[in-house]
C-alpha positions as CSV (number, residue, x, y, z in Angstrom):
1,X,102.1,-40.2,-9.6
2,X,101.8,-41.7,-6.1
3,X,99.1,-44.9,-6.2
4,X,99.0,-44.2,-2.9
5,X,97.9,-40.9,-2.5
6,X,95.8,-41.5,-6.4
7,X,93.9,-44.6,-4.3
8,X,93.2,-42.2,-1.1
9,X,92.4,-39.0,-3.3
10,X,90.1,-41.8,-4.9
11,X,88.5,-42.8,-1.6
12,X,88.1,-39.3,-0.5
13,X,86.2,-38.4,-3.6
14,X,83.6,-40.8,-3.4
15,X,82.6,-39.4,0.4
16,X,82.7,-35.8,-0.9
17,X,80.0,-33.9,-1.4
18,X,79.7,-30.4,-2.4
19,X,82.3,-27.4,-2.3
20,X,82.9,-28.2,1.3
21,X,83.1,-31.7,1.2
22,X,85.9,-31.3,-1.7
23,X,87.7,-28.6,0.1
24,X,87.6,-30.9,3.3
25,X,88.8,-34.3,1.5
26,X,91.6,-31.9,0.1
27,X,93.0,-30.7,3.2
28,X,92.7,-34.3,4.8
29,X,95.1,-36.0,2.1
30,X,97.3,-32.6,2.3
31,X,98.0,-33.1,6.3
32,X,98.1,-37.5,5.2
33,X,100.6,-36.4,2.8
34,X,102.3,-33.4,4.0
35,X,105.3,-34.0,2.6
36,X,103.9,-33.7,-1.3
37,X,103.2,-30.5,-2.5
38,X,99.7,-29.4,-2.6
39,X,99.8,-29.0,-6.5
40,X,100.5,-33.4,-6.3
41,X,97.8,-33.9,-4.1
42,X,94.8,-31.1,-6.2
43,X,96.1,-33.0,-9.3
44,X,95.6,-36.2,-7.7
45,X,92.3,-35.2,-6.4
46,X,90.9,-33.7,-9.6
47,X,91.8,-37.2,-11.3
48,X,90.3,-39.3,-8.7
49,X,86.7,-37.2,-9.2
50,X,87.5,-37.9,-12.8
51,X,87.6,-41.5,-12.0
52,X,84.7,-41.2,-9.5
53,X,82.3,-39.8,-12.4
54,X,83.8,-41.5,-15.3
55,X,82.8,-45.2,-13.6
56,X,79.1,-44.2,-13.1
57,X,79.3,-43.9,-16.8
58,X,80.8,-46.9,-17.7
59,X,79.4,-49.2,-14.8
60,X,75.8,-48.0,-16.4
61,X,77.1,-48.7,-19.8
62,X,77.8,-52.1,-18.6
63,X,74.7,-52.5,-17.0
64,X,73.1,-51.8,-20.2
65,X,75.6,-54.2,-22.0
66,X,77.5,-51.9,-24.4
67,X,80.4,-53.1,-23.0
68,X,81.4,-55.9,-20.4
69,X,83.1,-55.0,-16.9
70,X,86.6,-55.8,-18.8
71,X,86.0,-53.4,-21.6
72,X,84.5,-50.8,-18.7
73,X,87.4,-50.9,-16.9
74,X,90.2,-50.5,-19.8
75,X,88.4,-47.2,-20.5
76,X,88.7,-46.2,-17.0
77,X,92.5,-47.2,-17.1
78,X,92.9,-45.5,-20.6
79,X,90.8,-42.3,-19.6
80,X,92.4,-42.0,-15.7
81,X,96.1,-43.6,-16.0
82,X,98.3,-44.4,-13.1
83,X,95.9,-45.9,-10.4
84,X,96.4,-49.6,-9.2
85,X,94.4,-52.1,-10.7
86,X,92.1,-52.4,-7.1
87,X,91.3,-48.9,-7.4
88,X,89.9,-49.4,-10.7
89,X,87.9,-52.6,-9.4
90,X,86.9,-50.1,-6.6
91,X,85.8,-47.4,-9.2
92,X,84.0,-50.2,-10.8
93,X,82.0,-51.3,-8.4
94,X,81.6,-48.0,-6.6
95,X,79.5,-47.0,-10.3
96,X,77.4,-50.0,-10.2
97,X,76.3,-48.8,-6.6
98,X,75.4,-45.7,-7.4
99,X,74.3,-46.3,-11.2
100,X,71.4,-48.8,-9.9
């Protein structure tokens, strides 16, 4: 899959909120990337909430020291595959900030 779309989906997951928010962050990375088909870009999007809910998880788990910010992020890259590694770092830090 695309990082690049996988990183935006990513980016417009964490500023969702609600039914609406989703179906807006949806159509914005359909008219960024118009020329994927919208079954790409829901796919991408369902992934990157994935992501987005999996690293509060681990970011608390890591807070709590059952696993260190290495191990944290291997589970994210096992559980959510085909991100680039600064998305992953983003994830990461993104569930500290809301886990606190």
């Amino acid at each position: 899959m695309n990082e690049a779309l996988l990183h935006s989906s990513f980016e417009a997951a964490i500023k969702a909120y609600g039914a609406a928010g989703h179906a807006e962050a949806k159509d914005r990375l359909q008219q960024q990337f118009h020329e994927m088909d919208s079954d790409e870009i829901t796919e991408a999007y369902l992934l990157a909430c994935r992501l987005h809910d999996l690293a509060y998880d681990a970011a608390d788990k890591c807070r709590d020291k059952i696993h260190s910010k290495s191990e944290a992020i291997a589970l994210l890259k096992e559980q959510c595959p085909g991100f680039a590694e600064r998305t992953y770092e983003r994830a990461f830090a993104q569930g500290l900030f809301e886990s606190r």
